[in-house]
mmCIF file as gemmi writes it, N, C-alpha and C atoms, coordinates in Angstrom:
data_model
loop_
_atom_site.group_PDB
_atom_site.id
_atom_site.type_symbol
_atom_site.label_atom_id
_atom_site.label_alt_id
_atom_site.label_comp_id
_atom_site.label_asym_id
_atom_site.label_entity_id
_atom_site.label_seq_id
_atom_site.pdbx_PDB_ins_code
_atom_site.Cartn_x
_atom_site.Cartn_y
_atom_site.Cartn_z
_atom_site.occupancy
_atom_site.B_iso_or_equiv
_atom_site.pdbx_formal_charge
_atom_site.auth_seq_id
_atom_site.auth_asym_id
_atom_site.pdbx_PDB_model_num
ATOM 1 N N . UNK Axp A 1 ? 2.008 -13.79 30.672 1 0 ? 1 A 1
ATOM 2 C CA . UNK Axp A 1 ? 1.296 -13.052 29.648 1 0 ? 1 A 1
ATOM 3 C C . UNK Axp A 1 ? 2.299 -12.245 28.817 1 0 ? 1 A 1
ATOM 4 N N . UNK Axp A 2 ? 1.98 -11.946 27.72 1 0 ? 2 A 1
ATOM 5 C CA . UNK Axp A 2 ? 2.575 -11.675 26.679 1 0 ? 2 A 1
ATOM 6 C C . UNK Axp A 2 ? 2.143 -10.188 26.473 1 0 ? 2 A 1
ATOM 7 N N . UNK Axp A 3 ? 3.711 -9.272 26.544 1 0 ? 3 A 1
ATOM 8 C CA . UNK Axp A 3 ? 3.416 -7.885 26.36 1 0 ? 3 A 1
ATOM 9 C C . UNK Axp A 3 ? 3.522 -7.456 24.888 1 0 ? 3 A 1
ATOM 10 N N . UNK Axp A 4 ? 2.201 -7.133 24.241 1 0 ? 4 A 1
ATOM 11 C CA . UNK Axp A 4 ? 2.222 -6.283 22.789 1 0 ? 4 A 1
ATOM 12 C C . UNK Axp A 4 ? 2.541 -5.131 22.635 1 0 ? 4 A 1
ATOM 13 N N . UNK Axp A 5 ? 3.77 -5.079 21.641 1 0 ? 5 A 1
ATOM 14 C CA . UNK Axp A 5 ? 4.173 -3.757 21.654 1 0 ? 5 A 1
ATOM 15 C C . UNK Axp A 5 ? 3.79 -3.209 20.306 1 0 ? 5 A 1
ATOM 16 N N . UNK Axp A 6 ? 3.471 -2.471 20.246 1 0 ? 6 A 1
ATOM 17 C CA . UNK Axp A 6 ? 2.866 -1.472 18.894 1 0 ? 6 A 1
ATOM 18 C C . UNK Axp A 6 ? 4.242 -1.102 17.874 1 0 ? 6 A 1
ATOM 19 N N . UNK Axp A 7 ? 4.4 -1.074 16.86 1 0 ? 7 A 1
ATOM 20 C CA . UNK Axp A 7 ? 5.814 -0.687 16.335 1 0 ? 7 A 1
ATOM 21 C C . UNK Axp A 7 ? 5.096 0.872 15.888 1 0 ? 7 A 1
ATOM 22 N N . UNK Axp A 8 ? 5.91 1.797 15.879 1 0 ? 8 A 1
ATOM 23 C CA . UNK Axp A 8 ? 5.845 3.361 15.644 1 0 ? 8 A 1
ATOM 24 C C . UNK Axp A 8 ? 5.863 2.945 14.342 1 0 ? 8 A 1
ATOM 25 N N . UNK Axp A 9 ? 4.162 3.946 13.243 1 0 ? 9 A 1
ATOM 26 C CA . UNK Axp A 9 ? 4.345 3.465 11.949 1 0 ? 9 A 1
ATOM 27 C C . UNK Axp A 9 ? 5.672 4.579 11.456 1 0 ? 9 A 1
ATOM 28 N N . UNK Axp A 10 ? 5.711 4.301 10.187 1 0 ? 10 A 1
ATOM 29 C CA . UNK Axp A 10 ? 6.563 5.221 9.556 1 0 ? 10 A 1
ATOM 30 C C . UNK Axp A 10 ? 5.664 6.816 9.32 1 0 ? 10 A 1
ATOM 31 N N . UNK Axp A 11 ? 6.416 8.25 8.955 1 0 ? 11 A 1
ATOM 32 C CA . UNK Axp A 11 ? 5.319 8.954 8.257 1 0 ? 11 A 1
ATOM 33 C C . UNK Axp A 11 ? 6.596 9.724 7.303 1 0 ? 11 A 1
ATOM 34 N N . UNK Axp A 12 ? 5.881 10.013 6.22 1 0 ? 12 A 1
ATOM 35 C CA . UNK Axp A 12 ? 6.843 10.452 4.57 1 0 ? 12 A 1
ATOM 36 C C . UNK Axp A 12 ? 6.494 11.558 4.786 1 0 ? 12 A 1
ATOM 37 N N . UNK Axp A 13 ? 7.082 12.579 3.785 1 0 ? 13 A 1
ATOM 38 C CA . UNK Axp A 13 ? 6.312 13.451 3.3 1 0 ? 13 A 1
ATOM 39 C C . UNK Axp A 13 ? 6.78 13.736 1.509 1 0 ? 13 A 1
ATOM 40 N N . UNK Axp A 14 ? 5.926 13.801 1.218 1 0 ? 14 A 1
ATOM 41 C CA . UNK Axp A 14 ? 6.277 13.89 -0.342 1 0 ? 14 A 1
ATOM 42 C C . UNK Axp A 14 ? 4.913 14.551 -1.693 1 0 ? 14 A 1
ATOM 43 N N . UNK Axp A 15 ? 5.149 14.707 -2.606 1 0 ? 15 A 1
ATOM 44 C CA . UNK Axp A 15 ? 4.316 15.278 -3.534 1 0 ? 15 A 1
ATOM 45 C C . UNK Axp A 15 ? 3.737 14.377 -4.479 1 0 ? 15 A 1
ATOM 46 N N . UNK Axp A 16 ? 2.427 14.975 -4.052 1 0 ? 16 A 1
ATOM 47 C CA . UNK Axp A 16 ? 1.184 14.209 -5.141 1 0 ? 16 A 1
ATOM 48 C C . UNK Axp A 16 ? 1.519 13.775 -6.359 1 0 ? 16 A 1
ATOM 49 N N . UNK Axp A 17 ? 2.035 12.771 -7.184 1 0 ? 17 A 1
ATOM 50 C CA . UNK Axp A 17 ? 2.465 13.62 -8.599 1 0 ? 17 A 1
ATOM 51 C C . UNK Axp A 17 ? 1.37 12.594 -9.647 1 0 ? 17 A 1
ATOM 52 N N . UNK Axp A 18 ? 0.374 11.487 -9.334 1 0 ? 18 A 1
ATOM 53 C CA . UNK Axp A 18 ? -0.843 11.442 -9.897 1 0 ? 18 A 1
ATOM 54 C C . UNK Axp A 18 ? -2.309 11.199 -9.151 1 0 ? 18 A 1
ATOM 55 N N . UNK Axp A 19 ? -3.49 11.392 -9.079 1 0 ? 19 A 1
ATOM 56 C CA . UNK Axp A 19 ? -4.298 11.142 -9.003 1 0 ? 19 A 1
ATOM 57 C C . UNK Axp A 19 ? -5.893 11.149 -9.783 1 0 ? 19 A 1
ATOM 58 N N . UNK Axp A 20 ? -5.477 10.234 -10.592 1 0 ? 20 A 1
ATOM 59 C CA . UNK Axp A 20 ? -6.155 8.979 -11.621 1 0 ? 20 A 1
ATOM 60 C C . UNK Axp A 20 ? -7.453 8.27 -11.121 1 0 ? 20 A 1
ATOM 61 N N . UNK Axp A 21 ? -6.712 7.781 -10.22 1 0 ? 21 A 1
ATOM 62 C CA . UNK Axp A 21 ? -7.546 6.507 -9.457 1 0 ? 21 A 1
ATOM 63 C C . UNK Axp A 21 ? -8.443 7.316 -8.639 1 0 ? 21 A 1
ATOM 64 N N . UNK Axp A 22 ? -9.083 6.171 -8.288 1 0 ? 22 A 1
ATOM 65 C CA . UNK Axp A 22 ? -10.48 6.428 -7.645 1 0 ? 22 A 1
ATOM 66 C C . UNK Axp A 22 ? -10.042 5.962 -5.649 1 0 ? 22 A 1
ATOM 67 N N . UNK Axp A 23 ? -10.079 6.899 -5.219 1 0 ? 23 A 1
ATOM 68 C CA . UNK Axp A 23 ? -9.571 7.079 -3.562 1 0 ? 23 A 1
ATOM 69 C C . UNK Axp A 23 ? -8.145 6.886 -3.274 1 0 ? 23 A 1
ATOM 70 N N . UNK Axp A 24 ? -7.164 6.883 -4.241 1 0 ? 24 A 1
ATOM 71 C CA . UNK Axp A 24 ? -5.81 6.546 -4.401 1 0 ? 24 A 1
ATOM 72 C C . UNK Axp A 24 ? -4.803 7.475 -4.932 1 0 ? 24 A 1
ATOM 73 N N . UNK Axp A 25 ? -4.406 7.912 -4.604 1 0 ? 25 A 1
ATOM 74 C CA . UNK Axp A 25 ? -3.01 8.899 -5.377 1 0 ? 25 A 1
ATOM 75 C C . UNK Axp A 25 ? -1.39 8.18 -4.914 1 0 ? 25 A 1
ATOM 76 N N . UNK Axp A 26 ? -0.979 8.621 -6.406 1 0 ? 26 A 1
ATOM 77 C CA . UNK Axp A 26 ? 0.565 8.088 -6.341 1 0 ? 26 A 1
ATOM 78 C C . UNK Axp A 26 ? 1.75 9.363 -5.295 1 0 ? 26 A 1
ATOM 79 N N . UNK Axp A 27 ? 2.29 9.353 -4.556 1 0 ? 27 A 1
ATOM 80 C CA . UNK Axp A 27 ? 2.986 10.013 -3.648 1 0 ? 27 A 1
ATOM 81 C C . UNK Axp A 27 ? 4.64 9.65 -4.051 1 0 ? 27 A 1
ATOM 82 N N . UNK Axp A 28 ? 5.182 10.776 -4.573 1 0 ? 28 A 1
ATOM 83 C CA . UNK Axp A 28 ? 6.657 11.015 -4.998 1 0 ? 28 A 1
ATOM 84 C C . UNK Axp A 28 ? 7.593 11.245 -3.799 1 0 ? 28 A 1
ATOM 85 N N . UNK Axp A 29 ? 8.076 10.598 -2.842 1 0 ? 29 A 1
ATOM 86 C CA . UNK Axp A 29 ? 8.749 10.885 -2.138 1 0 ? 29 A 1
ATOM 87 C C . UNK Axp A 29 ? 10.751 11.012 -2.318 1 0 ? 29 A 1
ATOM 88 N N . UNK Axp A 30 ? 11.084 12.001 -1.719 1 0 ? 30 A 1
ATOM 89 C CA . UNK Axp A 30 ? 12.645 11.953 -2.691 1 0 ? 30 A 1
ATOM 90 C C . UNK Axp A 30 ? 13.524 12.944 -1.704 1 0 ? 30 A 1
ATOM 91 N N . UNK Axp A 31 ? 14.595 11.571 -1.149 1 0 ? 31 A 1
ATOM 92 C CA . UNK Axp A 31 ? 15.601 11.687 -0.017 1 0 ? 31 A 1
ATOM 93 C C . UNK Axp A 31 ? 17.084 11.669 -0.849 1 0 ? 31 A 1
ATOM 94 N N . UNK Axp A 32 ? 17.677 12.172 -0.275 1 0 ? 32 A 1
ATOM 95 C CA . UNK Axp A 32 ? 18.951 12.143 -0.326 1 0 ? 32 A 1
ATOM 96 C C . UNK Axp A 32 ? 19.924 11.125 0.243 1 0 ? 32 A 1
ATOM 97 N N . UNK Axp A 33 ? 20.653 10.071 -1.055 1 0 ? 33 A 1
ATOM 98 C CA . UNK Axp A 33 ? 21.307 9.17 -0.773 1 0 ? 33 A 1
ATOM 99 C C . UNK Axp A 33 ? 22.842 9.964 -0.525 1 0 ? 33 A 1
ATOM 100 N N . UNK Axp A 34 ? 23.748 9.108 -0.383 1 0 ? 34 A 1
ATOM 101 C CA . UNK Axp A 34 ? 24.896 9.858 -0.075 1 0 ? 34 A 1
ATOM 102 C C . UNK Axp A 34 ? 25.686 7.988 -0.762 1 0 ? 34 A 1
ATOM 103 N N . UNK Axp A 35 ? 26.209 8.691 -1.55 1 0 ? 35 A 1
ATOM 104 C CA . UNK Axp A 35 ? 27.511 7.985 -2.251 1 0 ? 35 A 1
ATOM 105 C C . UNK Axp A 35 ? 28.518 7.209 -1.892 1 0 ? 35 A 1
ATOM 106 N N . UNK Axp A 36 ? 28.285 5.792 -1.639 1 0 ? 36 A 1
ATOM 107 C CA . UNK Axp A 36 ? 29.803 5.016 -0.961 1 0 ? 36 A 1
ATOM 108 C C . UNK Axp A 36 ? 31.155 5.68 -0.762 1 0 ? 36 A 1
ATOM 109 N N . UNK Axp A 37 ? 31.425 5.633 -1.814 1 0 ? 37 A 1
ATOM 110 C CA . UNK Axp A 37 ? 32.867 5.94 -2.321 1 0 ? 37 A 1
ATOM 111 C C . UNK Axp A 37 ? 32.942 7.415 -2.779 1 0 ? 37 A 1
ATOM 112 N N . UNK Axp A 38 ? 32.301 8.195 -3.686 1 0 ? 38 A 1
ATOM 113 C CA . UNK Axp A 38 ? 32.718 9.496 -4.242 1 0 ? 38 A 1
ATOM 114 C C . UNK Axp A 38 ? 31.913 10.718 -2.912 1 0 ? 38 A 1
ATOM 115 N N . UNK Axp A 39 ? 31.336 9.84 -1.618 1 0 ? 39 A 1
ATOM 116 C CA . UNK Axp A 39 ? 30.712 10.592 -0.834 1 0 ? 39 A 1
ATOM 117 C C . UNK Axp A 39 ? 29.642 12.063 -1.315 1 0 ? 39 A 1
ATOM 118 N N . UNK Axp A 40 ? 29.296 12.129 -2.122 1 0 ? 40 A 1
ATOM 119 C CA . UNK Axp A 40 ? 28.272 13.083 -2.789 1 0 ? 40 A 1
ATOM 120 C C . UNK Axp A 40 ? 26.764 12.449 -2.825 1 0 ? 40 A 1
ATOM 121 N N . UNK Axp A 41 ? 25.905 13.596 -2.3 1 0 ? 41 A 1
ATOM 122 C CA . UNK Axp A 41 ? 24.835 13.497 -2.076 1 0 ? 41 A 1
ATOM 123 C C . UNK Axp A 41 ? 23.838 13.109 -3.318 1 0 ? 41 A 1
ATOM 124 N N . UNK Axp A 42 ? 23.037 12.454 -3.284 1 0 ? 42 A 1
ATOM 125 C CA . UNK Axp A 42 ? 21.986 12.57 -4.961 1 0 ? 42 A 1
ATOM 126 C C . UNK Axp A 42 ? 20.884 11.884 -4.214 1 0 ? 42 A 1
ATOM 127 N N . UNK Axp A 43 ? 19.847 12.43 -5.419 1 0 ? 43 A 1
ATOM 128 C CA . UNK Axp A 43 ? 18.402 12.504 -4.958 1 0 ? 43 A 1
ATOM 129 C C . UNK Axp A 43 ? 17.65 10.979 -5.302 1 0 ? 43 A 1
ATOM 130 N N . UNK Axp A 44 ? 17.153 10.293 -4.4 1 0 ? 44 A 1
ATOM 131 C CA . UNK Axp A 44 ? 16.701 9.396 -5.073 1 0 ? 44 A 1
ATOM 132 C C . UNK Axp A 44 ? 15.266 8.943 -4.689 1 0 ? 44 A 1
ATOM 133 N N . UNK Axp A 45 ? 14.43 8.975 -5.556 1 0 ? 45 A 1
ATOM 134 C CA . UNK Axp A 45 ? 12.639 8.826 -5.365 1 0 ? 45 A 1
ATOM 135 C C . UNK Axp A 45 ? 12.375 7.738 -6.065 1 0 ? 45 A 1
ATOM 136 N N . UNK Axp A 46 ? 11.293 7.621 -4.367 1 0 ? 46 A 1
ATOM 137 C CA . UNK Axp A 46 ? 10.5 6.628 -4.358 1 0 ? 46 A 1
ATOM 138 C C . UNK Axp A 46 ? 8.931 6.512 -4.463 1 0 ? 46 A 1
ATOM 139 N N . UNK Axp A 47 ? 8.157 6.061 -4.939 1 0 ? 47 A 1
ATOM 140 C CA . UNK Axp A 47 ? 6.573 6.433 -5.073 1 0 ? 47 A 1
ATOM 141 C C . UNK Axp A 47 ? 6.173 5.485 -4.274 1 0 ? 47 A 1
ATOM 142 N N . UNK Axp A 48 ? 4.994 6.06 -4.029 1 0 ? 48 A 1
ATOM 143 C CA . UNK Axp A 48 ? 3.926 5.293 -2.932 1 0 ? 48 A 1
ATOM 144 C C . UNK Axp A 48 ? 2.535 4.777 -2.966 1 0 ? 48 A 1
ATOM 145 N N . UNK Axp A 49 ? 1.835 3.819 -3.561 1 0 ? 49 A 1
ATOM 146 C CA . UNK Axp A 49 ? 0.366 4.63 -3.479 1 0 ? 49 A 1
ATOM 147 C C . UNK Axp A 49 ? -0.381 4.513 -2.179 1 0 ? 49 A 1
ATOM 148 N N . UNK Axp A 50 ? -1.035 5.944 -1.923 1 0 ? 50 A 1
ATOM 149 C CA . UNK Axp A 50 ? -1.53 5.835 -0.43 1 0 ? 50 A 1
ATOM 150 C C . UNK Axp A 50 ? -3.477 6.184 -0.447 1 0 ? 50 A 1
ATOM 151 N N . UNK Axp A 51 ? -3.692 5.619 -0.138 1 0 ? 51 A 1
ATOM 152 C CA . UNK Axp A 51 ? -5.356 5.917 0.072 1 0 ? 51 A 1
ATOM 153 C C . UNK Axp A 51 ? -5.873 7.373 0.862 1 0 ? 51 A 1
ATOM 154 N N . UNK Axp A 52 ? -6.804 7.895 0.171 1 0 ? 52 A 1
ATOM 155 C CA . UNK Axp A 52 ? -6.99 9.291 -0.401 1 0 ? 52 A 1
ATOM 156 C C . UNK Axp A 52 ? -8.667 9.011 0.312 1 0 ? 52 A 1
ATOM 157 N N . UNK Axp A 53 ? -9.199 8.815 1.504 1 0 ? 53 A 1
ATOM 158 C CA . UNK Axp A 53 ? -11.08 8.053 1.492 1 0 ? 53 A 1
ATOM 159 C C . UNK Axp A 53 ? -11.784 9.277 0.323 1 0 ? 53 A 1
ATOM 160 N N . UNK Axp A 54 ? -11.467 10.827 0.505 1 0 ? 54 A 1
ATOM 161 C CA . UNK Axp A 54 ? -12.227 11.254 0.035 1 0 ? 54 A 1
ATOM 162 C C . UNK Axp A 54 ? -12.216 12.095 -1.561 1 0 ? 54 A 1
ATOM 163 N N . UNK Axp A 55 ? -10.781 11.484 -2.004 1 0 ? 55 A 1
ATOM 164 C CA . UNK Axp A 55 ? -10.555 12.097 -3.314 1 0 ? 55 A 1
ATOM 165 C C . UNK Axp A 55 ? -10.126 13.499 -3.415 1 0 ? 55 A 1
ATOM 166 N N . UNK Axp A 56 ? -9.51 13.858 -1.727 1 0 ? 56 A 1
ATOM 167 C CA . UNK Axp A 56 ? -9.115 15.243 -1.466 1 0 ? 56 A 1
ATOM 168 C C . UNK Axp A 56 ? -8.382 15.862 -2.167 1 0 ? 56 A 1
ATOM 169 N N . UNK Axp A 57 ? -6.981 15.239 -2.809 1 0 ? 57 A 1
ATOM 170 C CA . UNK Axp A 57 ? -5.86 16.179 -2.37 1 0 ? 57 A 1
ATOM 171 C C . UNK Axp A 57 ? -5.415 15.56 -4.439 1 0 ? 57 A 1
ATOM 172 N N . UNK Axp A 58 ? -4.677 16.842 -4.958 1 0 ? 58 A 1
ATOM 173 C CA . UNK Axp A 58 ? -4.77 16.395 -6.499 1 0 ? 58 A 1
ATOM 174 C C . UNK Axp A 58 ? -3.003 16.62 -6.855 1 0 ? 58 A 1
ATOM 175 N N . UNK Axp A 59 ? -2.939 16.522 -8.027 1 0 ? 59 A 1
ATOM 176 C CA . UNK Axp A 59 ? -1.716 16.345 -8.119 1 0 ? 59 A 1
ATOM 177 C C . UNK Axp A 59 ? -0.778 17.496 -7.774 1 0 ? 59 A 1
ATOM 178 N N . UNK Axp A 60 ? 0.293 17.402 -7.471 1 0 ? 60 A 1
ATOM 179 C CA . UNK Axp A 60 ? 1.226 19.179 -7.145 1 0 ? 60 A 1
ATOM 180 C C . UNK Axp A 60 ? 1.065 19.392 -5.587 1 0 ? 60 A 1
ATOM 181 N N . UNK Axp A 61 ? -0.241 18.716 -4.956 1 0 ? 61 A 1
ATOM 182 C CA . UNK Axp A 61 ? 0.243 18.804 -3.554 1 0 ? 61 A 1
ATOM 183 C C . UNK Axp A 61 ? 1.486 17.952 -2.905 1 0 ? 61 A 1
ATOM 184 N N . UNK Axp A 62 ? 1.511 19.221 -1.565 1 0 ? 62 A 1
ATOM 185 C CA . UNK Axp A 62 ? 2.869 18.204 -0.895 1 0 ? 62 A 1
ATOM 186 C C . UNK Axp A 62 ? 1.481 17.409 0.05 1 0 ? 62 A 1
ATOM 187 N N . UNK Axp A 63 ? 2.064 16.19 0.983 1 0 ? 63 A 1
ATOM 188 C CA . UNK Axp A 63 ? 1.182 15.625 1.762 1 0 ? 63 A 1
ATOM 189 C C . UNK Axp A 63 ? 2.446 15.058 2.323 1 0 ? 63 A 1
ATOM 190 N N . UNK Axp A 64 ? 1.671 14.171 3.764 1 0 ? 64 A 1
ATOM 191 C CA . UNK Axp A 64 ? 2.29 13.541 4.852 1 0 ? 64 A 1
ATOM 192 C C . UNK Axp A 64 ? 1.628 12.376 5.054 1 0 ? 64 A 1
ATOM 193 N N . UNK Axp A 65 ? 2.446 11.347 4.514 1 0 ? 65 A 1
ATOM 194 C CA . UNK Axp A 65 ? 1.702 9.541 4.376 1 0 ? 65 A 1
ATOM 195 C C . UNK Axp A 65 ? 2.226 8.819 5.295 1 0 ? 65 A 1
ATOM 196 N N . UNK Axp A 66 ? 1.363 7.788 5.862 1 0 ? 66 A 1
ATOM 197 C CA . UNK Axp A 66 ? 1.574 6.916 7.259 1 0 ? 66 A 1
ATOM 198 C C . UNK Axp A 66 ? 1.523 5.431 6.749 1 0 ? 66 A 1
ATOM 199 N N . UNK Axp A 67 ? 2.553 4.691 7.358 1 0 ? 67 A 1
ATOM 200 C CA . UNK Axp A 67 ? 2.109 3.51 7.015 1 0 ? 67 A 1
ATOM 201 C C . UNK Axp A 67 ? 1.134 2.732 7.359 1 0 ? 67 A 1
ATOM 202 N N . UNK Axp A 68 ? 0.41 2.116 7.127 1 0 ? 68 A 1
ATOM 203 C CA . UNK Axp A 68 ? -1.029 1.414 6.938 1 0 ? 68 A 1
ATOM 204 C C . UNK Axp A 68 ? -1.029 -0.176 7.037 1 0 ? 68 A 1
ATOM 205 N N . UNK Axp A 69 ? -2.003 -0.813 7.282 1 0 ? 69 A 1
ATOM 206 C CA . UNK Axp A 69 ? -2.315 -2.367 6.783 1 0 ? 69 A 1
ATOM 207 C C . UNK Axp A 69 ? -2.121 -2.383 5.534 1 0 ? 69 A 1
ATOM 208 N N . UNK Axp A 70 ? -1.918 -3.162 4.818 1 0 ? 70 A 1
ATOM 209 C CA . UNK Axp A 70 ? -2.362 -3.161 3.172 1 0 ? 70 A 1
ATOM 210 C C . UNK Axp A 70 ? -3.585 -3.596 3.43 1 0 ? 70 A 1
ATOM 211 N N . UNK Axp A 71 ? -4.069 -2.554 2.105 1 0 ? 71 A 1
ATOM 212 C CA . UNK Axp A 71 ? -5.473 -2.387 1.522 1 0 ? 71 A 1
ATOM 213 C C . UNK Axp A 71 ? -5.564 -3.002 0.171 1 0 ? 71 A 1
ATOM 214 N N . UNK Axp A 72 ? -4.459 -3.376 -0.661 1 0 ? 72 A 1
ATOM 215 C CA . UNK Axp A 72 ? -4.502 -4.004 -2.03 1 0 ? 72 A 1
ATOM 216 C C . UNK Axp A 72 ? -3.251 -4.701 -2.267 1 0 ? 72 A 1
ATOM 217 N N . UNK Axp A 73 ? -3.223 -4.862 -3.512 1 0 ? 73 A 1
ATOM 218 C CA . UNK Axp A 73 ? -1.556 -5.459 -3.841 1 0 ? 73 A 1
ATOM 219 C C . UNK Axp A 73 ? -0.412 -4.366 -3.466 1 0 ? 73 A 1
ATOM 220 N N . UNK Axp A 74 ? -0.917 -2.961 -3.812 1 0 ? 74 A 1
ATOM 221 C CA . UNK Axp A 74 ? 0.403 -2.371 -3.957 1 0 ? 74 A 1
ATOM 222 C C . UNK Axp A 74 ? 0.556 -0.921 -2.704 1 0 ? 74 A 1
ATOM 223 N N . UNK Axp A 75 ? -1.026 -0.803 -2.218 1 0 ? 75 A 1
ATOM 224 C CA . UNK Axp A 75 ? -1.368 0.357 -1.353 1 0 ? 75 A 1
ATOM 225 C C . UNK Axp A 75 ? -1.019 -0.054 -0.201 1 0 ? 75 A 1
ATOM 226 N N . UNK Axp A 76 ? -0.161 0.31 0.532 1 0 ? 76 A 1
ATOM 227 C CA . UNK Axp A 76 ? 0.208 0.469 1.988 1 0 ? 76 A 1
ATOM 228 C C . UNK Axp A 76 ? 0.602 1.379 3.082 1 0 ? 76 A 1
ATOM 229 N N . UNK Axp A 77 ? -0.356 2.748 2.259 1 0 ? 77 A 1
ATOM 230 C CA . UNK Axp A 77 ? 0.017 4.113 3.343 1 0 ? 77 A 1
ATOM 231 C C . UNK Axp A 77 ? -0.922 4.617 2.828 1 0 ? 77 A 1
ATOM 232 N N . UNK Axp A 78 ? -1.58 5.57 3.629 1 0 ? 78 A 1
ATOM 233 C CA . UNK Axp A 78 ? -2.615 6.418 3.99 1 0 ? 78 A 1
ATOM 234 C C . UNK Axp A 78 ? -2.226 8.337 4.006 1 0 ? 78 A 1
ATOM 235 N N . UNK Axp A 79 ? -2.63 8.47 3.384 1 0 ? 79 A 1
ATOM 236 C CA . UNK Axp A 79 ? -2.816 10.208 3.322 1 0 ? 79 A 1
ATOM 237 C C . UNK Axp A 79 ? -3.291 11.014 4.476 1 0 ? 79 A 1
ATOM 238 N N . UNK Axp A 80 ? -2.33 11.077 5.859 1 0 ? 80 A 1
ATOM 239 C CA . UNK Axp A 80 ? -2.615 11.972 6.822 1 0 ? 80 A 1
ATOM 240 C C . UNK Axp A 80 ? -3.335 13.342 7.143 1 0 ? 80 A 1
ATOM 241 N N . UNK Axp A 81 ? -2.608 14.389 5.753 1 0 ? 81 A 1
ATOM 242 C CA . UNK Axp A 81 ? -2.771 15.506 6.476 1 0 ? 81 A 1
ATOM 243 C C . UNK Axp A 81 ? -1.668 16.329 5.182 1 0 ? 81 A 1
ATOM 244 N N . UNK Axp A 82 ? -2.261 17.226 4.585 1 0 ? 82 A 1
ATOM 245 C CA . UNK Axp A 82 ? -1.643 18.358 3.728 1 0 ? 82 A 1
ATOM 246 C C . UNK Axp A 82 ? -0.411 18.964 4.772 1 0 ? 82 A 1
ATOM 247 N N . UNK Axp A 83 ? 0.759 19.137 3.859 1 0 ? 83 A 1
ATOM 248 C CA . UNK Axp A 83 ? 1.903 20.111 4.584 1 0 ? 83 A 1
ATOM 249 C C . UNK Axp A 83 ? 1.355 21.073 4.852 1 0 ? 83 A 1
């Protein structure tokens, strides 16, 4: 028999920066790369869209997104829980 192992999802944290859509907000997330060669740090963001069930949380919040099944073409994380 075959042991299933669960993979640990991912979780972000990052800022609301639209919610337009209807149960969906776009999530600005933004880490610090670090430079091959000149070794200096810089900021680099990534957006997310994560499913919102109740239209909670609006733009300017921070939040904490989990990765998910996909739900559409481009939605693949879920809106946990306000910082």
């Amino acid at each position: 028999m075959k042991k299933e192992t669960q993979a640990k999802k991912r979780v972000l944290e990052g800022v609301v920066v639209s919610d337009k859509m209807n149960k969906t907000r776009v999530v600005a997330v933004t880490r610090l790369k670090k430079h091959p060669r000149y070794q200096k740090y810089y900021k680099v963001t990534a957006r997310y869209k994560a499913h919102d069930e109740e239209n909670a949380y609006s733009a300017g919040t921070t939040v904490k997104i989990q990765e998910a099944r996909p739900m559409s073409k481009e939605k693949r994380w879920v809106i946990i829980s306000k910082k």
